[in-house]
C-alpha beads as a LAMMPS data file, in Angstrom:
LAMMPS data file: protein, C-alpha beads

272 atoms
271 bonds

1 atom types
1 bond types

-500.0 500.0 xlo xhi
-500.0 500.0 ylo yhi
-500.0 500.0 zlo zhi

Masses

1 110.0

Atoms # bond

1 1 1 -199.866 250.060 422.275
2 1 1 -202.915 248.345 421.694
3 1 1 -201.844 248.383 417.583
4 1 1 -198.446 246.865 418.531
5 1 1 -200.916 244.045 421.044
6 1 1 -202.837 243.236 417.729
7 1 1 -200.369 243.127 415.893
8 1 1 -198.180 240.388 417.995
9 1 1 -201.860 238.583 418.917
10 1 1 -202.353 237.975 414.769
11 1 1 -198.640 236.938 414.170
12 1 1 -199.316 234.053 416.626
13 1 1 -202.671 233.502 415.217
14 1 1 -201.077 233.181 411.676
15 1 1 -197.823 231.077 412.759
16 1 1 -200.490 228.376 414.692
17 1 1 -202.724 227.985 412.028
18 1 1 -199.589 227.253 409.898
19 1 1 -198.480 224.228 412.227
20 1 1 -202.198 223.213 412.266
21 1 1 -202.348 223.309 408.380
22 1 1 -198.387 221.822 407.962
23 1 1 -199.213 219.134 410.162
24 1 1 -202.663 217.870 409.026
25 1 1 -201.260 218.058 405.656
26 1 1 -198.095 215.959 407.050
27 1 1 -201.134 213.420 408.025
28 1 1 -203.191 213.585 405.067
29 1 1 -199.910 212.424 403.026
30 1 1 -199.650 209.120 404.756
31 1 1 -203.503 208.888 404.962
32 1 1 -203.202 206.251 402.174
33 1 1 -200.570 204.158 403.936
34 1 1 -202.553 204.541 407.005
35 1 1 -205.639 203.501 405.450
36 1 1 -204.541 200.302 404.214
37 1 1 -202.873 199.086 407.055
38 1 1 -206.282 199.693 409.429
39 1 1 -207.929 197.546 406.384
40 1 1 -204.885 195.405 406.862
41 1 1 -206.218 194.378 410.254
42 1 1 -209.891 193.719 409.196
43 1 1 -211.897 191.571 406.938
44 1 1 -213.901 194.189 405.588
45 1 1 -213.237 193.826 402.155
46 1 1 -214.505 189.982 402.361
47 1 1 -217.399 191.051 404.520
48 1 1 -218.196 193.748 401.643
49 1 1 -218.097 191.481 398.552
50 1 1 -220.479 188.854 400.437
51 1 1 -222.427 191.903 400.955
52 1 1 -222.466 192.494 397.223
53 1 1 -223.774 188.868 396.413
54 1 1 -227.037 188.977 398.144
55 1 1 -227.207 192.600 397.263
56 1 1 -226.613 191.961 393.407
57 1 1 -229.994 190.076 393.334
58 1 1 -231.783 192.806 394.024
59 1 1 -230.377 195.579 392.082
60 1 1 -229.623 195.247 388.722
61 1 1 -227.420 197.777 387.082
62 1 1 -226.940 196.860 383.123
63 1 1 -229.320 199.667 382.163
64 1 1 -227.199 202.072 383.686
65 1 1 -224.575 204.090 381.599
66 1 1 -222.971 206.696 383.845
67 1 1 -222.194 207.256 387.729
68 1 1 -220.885 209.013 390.228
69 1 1 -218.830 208.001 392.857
70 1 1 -218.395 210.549 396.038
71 1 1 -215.219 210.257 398.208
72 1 1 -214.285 206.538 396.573
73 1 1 -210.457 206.579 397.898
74 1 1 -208.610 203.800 395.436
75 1 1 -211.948 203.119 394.272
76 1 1 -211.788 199.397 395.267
77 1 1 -215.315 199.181 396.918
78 1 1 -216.873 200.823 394.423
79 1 1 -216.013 198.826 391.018
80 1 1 -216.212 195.574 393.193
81 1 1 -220.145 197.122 393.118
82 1 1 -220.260 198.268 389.692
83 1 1 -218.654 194.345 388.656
84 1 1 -220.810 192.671 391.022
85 1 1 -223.887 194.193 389.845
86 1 1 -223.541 194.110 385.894
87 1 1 -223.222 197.816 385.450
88 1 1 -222.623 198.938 381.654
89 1 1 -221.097 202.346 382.206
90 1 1 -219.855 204.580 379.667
91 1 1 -218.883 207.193 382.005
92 1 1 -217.550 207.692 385.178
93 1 1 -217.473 210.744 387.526
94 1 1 -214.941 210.409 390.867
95 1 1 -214.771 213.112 393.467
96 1 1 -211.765 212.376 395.414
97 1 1 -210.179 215.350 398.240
98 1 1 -207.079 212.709 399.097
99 1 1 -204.315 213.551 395.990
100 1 1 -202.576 210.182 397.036
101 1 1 -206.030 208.266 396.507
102 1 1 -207.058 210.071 393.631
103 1 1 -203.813 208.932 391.750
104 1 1 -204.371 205.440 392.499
105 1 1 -208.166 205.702 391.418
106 1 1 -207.064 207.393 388.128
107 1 1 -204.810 203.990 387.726
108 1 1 -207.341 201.391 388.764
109 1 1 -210.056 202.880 386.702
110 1 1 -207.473 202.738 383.644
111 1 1 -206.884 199.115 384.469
112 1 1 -210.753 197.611 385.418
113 1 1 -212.633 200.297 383.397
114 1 1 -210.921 200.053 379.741
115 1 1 -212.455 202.525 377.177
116 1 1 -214.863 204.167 379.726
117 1 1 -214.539 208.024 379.620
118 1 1 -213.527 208.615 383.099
119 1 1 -212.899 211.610 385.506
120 1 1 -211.579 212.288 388.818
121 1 1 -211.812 215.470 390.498
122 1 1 -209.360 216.286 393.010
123 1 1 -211.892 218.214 395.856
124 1 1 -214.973 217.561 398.402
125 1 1 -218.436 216.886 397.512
126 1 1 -218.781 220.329 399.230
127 1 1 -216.463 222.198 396.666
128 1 1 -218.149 220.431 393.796
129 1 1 -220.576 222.214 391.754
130 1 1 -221.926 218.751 390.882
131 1 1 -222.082 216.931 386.916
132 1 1 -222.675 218.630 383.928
133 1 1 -225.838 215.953 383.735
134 1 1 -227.935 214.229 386.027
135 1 1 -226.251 210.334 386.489
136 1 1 -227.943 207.185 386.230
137 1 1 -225.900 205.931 389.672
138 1 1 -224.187 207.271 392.435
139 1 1 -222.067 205.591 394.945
140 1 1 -221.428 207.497 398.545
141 1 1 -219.345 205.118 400.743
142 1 1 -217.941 205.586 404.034
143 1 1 -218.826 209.300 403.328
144 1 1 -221.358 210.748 405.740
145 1 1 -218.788 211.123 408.361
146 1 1 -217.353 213.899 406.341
147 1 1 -220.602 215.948 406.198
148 1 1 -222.100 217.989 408.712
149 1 1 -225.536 216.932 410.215
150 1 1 -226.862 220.069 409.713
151 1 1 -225.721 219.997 405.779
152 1 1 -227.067 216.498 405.022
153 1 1 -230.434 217.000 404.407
154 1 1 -229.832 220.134 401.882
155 1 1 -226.836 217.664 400.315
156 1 1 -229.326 214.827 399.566
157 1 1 -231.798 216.879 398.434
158 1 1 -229.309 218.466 395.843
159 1 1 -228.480 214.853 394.857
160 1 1 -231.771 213.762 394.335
161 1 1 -232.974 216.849 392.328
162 1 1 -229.708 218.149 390.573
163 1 1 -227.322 215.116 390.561
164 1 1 -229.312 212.120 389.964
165 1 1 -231.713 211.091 386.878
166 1 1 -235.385 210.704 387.466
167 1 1 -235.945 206.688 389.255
168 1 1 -231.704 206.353 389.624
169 1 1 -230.522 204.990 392.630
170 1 1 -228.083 205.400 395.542
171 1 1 -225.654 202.902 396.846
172 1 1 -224.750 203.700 400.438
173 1 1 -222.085 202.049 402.832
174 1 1 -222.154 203.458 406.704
175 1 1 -221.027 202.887 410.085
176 1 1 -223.983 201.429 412.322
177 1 1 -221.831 200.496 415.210
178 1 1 -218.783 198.804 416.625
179 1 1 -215.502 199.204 418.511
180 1 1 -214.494 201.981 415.834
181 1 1 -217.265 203.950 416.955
182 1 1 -216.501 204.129 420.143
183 1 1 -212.526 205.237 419.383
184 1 1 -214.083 208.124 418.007
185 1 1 -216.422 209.482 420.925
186 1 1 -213.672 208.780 423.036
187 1 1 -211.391 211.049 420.911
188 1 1 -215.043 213.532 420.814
189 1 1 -216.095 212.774 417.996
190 1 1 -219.382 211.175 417.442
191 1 1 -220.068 209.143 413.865
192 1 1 -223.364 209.789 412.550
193 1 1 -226.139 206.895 413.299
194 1 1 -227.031 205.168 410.100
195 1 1 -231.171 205.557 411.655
196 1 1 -230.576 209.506 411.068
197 1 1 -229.011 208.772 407.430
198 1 1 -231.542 206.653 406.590
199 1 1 -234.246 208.820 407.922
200 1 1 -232.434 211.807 405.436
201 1 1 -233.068 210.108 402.464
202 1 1 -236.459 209.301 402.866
203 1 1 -237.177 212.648 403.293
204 1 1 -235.234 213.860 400.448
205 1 1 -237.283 211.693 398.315
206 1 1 -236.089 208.121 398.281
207 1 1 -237.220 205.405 398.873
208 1 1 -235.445 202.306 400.181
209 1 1 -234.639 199.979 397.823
210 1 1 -232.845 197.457 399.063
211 1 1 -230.032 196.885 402.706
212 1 1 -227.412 194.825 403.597
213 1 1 -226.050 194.621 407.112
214 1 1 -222.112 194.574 406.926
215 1 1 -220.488 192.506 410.078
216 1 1 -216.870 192.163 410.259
217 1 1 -213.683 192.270 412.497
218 1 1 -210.792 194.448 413.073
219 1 1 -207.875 193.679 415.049
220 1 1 -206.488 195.840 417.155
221 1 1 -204.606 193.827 419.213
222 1 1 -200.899 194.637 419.548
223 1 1 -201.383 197.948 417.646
224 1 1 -199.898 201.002 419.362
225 1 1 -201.526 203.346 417.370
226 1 1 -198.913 204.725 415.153
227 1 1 -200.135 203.138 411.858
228 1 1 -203.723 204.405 412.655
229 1 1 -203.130 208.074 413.826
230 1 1 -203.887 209.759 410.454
231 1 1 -206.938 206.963 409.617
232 1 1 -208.588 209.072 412.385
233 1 1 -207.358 212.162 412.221
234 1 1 -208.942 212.681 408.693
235 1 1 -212.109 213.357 410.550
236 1 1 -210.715 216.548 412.793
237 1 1 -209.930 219.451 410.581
238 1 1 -209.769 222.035 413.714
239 1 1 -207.196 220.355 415.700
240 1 1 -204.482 217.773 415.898
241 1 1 -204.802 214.531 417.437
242 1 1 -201.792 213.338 419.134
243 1 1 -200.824 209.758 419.233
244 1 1 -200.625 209.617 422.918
245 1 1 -204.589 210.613 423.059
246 1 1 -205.359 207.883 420.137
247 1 1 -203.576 205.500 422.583
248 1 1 -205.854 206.705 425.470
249 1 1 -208.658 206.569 423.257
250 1 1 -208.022 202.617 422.404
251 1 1 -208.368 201.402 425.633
252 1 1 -210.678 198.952 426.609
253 1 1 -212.097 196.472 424.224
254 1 1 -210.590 198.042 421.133
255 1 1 -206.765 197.065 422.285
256 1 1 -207.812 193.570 423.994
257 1 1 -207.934 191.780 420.489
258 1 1 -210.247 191.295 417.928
259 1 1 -213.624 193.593 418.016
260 1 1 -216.934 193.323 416.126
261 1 1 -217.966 195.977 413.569
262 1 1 -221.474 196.989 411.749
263 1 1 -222.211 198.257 409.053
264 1 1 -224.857 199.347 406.557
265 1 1 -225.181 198.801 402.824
266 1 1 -228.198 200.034 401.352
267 1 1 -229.166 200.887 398.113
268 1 1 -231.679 204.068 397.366
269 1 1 -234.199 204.953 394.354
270 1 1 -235.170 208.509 393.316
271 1 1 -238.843 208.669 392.686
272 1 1 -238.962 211.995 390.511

Bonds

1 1 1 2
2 1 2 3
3 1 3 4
4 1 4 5
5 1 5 6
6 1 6 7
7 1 7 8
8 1 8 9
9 1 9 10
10 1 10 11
11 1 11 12
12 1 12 13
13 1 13 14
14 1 14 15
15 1 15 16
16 1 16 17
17 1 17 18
18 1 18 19
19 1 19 20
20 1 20 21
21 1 21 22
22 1 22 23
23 1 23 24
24 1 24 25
25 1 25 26
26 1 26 27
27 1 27 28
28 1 28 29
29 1 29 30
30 1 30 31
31 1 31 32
32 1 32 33
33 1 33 34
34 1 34 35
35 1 35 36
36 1 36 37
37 1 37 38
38 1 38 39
39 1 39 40
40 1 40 41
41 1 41 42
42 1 42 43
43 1 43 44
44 1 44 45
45 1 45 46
46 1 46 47
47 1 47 48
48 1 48 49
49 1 49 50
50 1 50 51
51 1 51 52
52 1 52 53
53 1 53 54
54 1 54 55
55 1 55 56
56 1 56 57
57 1 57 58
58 1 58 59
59 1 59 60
60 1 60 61
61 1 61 62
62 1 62 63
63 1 63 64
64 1 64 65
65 1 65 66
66 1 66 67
67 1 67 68
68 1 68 69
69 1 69 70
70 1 70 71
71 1 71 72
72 1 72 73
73 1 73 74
74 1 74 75
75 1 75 76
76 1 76 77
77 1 77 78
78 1 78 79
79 1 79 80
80 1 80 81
81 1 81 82
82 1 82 83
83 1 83 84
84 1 84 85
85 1 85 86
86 1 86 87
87 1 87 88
88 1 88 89
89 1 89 90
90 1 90 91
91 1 91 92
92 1 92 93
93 1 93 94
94 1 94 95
95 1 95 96
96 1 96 97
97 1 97 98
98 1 98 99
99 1 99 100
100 1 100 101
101 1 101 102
102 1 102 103
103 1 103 104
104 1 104 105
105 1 105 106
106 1 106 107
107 1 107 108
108 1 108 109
109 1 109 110
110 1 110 111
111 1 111 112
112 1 112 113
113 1 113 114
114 1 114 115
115 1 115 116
116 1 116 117
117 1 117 118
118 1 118 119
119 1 119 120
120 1 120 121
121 1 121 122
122 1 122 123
123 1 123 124
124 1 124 125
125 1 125 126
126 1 126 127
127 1 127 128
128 1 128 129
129 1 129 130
130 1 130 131
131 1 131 132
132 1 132 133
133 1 133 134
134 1 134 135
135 1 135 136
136 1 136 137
137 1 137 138
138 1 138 139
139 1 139 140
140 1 140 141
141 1 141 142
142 1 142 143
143 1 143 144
144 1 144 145
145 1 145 146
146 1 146 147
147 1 147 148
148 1 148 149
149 1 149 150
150 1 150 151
151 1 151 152
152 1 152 153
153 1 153 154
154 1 154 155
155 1 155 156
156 1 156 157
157 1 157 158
158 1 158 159
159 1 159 160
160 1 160 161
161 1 161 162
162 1 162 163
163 1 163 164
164 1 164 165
165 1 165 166
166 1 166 167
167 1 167 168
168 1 168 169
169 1 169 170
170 1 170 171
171 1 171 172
172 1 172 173
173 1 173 174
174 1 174 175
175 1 175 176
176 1 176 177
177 1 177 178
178 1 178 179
179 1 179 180
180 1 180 181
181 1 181 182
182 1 182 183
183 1 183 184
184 1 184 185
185 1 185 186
186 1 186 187
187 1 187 188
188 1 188 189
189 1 189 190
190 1 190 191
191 1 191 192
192 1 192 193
193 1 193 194
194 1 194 195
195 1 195 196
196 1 196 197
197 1 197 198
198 1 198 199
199 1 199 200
200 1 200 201
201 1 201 202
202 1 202 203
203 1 203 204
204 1 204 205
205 1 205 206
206 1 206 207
207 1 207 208
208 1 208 209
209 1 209 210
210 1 210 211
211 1 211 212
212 1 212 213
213 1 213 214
214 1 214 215
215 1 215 216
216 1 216 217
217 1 217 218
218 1 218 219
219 1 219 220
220 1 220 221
221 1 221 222
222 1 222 223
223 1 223 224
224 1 224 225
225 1 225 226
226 1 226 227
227 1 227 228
228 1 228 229
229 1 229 230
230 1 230 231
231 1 231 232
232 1 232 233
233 1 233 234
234 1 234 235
235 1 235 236
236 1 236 237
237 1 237 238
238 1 238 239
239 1 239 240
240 1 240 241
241 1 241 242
242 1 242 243
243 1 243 244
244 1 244 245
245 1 245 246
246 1 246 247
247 1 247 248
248 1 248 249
249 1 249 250
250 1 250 251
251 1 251 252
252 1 252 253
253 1 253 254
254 1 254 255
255 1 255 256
256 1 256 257
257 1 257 258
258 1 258 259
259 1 259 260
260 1 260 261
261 1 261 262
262 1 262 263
263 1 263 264
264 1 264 265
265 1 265 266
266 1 266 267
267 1 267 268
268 1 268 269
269 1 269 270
270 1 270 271
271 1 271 272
C-alpha cells in the first residue's frame, strides 16, 4: 500500500513539474516580444546612451581587443558601449540563456561587428566554465538579478581572478530603485540593492572606476499587464506568476501613469 501511495505521490510530482517547466518555457518564448514592448514604454535606451557620453570620457577602451559580455539579450546596450567608448575588439565572447535573444545577437553582431571573431553561447553565466583566456573587458548588464546573493561574491571573485586580464575593467548596469522595484516585492521578489553590488566588487578586488546614475521613465499607464507577464516572470524559476497577481502587483503608482526609475552604470578595474 504504501508502494502503490509513492508511487501515485511521484506521478503527480512528475506531471506538475511538467506544467511548471511547459509553461515557463511557453513564457520564456515570448520573453523577447515581451521585453521590447516594456522598453517600448520607457526611455531607457535614450537615458542609457546619455549615460554613455559622460561615461565615455572617463573610460577609454581602444587598447582593448577582446570582451565578454554576460546575459547581453539583442546585445543593443552593450555595442552602443563598445561604439561609444572607442573599443578595438578583435573578439567577442556572448553568454546568452534566452535562444530567441541569442539569435538576434548572433545577427546584430554580424551587422555592427564586421570581421570580429565572435561567439555566443547559448547558457547562464552559472553553466559557463568561463573563456579559454582571461578578457581585456567584460560587460554584465541588467544581470545581478539573475544571481543569487549568496553566489555573488564567489562569481566576482572568479571574474576577477579567472575571467578578466590583470588592470581590465567591468562595465556594470543595475537597478537602484524605482516603480519596477517595487512590482517585484509586491510579486516577493526583492531586486538586489546596487550598495550590496557595489560593496561585492570592492571586495573581490576592484576598484571603482568610474558611475553613472541612470534616471528614466516607464509608462505604465493603460497597461493591463498582458504584454509584461513574461518580462517578470523571467526572474521566478520555482513557480508561475499569473497575470491576475501581476495585475495586483501593479497597483498603486505603477498603473497611475508615468513612474520614475534609477539606475546604476558603473564601470570597474581589476587591480591584479
Amino acid at each position: 500500500m504504501i508502494e502503490v501511495y509513492c508511487t501515485v505521490l511521484s506521478v503527480f510530482a512528475n506531471m506538475w513539474y511538467y506544467i511548471m517547466e511547459t509553461q515557463i518555457m511557453a513564457m520564456d518564448e515570448s520573453y523577447l516580444k515581451s521585453r521590447a514592448a516594456f522598453e517600448g514604454h520607457n526611455n531607457y535606451h535614450e537615458m542609457f546612451v546619455n549615460a554613455l557620453s559622460k561615461i565615455s570620457t572617463d573610460v577609454k577602451l581602444g587598447g582593448v581587443r577582446s570582451c565578454l559580455a554576460i546575459g547581453p539579450g539583442e546585445g543593443w546596450c552593450e555595442l552602443e558601449f563598445l561604439k561609444h567608448c572607442k573599443a578595438n575588439i578583435s573578439k567577442f565572447i556572448g553568454i546568452e540563456p534566452d535562444h530567441a535573444s541569442a539569435e538576434h545577437l548572433r545577427t546584430s553582431l554580424r551587422s555592427n561587428l564586421p570581421g570580429v571573431e565572435s561567439q555566443v553561447f547559448e547558457t547562464t553565466v552559472q553553466n559557463w566554465e568561463g573563456p579559454d583566456e582571461p578578457v581585456d573587458f567584460i560587460m554584465i548588464f541588467q544581470v545581478f538579478y539573475h544571481i543569487e546573493a549568496g553566489e555573488r561574491q564567489e562569481f566576482l571573485k572568479k571574474v576577477h581572478d579567472s575571467w578578466l586580464v590583470s588592470g581590465g575593467y567591468v562595465a556594470i548596469a543595475s537597478v537602484n530603485k524605482g516603480a519596477s522595484s517595487k512590482i517585484y516585492e509586491n510579486l516577493g521578489y526583492t531586486l538586489p540593492p546596487w550598495e550590496e553590488i557595489e560593496a561585492d566588487f570592492l571586495k573581490a578586488g576592484f576598484t571603482k572606476h568610474c558611475e553613472q546614475k541612470l534616471h528614466f521613465s516607464t509608462d505604465y499607464s493603460g497597461r493591463g499587464g498582458e504584454d509584461f507577464l513574461p518580462f517578470f516572470q523571467i526572474h521566478f524559476k520555482d513557480r508561475v506568476i499569473t497575470l491576475a497577481e501581476l495585475r495586483e502587483a501593479m497597483k498603486g503608482p505603477p498603473s497611475e501613469g508615468k513612474v520614475d526609475e534609477f539606475h546604476m552604470l558603473a564601470v570597474f578595474k581589476s587591480m591584479n
